[in-house]
C-alpha positions in Angstrom: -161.5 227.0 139.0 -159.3 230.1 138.8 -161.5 233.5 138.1 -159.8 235.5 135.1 -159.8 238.6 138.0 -157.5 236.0 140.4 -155.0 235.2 137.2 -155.2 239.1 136.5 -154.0 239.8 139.7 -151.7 237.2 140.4 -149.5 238.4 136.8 -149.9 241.8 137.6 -147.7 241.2 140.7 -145.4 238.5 139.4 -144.6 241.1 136.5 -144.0 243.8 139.3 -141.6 241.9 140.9 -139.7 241.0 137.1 -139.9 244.8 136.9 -138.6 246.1 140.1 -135.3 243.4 139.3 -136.4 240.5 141.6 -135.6 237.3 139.6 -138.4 235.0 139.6 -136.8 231.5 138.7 -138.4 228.7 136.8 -137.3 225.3 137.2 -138.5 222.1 135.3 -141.2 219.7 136.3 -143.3 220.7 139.4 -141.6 220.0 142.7 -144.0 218.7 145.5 -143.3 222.1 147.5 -143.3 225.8 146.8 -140.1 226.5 147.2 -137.1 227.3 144.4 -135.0 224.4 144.1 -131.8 226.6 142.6 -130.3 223.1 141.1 -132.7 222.8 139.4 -133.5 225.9 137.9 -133.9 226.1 134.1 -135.7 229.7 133.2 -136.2 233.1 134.0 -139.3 234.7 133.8 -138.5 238.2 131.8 -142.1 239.5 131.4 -146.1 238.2 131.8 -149.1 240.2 130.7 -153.0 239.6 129.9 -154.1 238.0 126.7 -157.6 237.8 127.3 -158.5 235.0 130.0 -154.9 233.8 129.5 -151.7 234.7 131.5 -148.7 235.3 129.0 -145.0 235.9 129.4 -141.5 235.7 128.2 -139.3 232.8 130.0 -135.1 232.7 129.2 -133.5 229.9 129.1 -130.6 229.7 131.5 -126.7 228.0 131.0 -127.5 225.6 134.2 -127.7 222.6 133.8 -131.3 221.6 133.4 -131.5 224.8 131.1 -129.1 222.9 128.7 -131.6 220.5 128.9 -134.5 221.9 128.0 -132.3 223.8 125.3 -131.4 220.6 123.8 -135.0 218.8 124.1 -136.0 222.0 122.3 -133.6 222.0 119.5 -134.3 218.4 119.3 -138.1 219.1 117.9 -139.3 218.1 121.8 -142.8 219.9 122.2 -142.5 220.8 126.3 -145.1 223.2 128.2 -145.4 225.4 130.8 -147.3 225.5 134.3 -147.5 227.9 136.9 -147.4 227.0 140.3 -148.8 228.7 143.1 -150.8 229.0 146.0 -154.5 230.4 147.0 -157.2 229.1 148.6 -159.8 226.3 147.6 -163.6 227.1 148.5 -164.8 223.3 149.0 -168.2 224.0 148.1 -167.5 225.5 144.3 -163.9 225.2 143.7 -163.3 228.1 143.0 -159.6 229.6 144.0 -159.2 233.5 145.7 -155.9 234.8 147.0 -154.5 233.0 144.2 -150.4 233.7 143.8 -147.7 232.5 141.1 -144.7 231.8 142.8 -142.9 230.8 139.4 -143.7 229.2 136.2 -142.4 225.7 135.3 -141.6 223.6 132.3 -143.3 220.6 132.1 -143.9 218.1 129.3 -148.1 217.7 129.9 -149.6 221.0 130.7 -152.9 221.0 132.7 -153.9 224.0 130.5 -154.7 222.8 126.9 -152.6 225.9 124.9 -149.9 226.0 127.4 -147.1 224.9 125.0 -145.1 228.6 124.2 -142.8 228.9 120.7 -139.3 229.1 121.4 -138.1 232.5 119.7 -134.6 229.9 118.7 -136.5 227.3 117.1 -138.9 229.8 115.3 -135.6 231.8 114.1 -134.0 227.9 112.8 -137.1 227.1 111.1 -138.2 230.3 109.4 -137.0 231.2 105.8 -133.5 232.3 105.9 -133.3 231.9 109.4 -130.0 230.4 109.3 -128.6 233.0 107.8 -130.2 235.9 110.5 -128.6 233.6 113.2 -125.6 233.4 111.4 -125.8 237.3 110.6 -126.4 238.1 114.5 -122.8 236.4 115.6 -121.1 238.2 112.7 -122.7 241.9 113.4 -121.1 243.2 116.2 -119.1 245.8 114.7 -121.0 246.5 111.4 -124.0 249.1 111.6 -125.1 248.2 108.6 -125.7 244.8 108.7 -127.1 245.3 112.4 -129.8 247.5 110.5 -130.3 244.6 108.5 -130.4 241.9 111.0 -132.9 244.3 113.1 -135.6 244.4 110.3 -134.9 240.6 109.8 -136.1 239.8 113.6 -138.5 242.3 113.4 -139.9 240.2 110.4 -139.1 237.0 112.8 -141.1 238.4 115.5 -144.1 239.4 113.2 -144.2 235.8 111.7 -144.1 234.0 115.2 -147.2 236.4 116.3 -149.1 235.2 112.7 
């Protein structure tokens, strides 16, 4: 059992470190150790915060090689989850963990934690009305204010339908 004041704390210092400019790798599956396996790395964690009992955050998908692999599961309609891993200690008697700390947090295809499968922003952009046509928009706006006015209010509208 992790206590919400252990996941609290343990994001509150992950995000530290994401905000200071350590990168905090993700990699996929769980490996049977703690440590960062680089060649297999996938993600980034960009950002976690509170959403009520629940630790959040913002993960990027990385141009390694098992990051083109989760890119193309996703893009492929394949539903995969994430899990952090960590360490803390185990009180025998209750179960309940202290000290708990997330060293990263994978991508897995069966979370332990029943909600733990995020939206990809890509996917939600592909499958939204028009959404071809923002993506499209976005590769063609470099050096046209006007249309990267546009394009802004068109992922701000993104954003405000993934959140719904």
């Amino acid at each position: 059992m992790y206590p919400v004041t252990e996941i609290e704390s343990a994001v509150a210092t992950l995000n530290e470190q994401v905000t200071v400019g350590y990168s905090v790798l993700g990699e996929v599956d769980h490996p049977d150790d703690l440590k960062i396996n680089l060649d297999r790395v996938s993600h980034m964690i960009e950002n976690m915060w509170m959403d009520g009992p629940n630790g959040c955050g913002k993960l990027k998908i990385l141009p390694t090689p098992m990051g083109q692999l989760v890119k193309t599961m996703l893009e492929s309609g394949v539903k995969l989850g994430v899990s952090s891993r960590g360490s803390g200690n185990v009180n025998e008697g209750s179960g309940q963990v202290s000290d708990f700390e997330i060293i990263t947090v994978d991508i897995v295809s069966q979370p332990s934690a029943p909600n733990a499968y995020p939206t990809a922003i890509y996917e939600g952009l592909i499958n939204m009305r028009g959404g071809h046509n923002v993506l499209e928009m976005a590769r063609e706006a470099s050096g046209d204010a006007k249309v990267q006015r546009y394009l802004k209010s068109e992922v701000l509208r993104l954003i405000k339908d993934l959140k719904a």
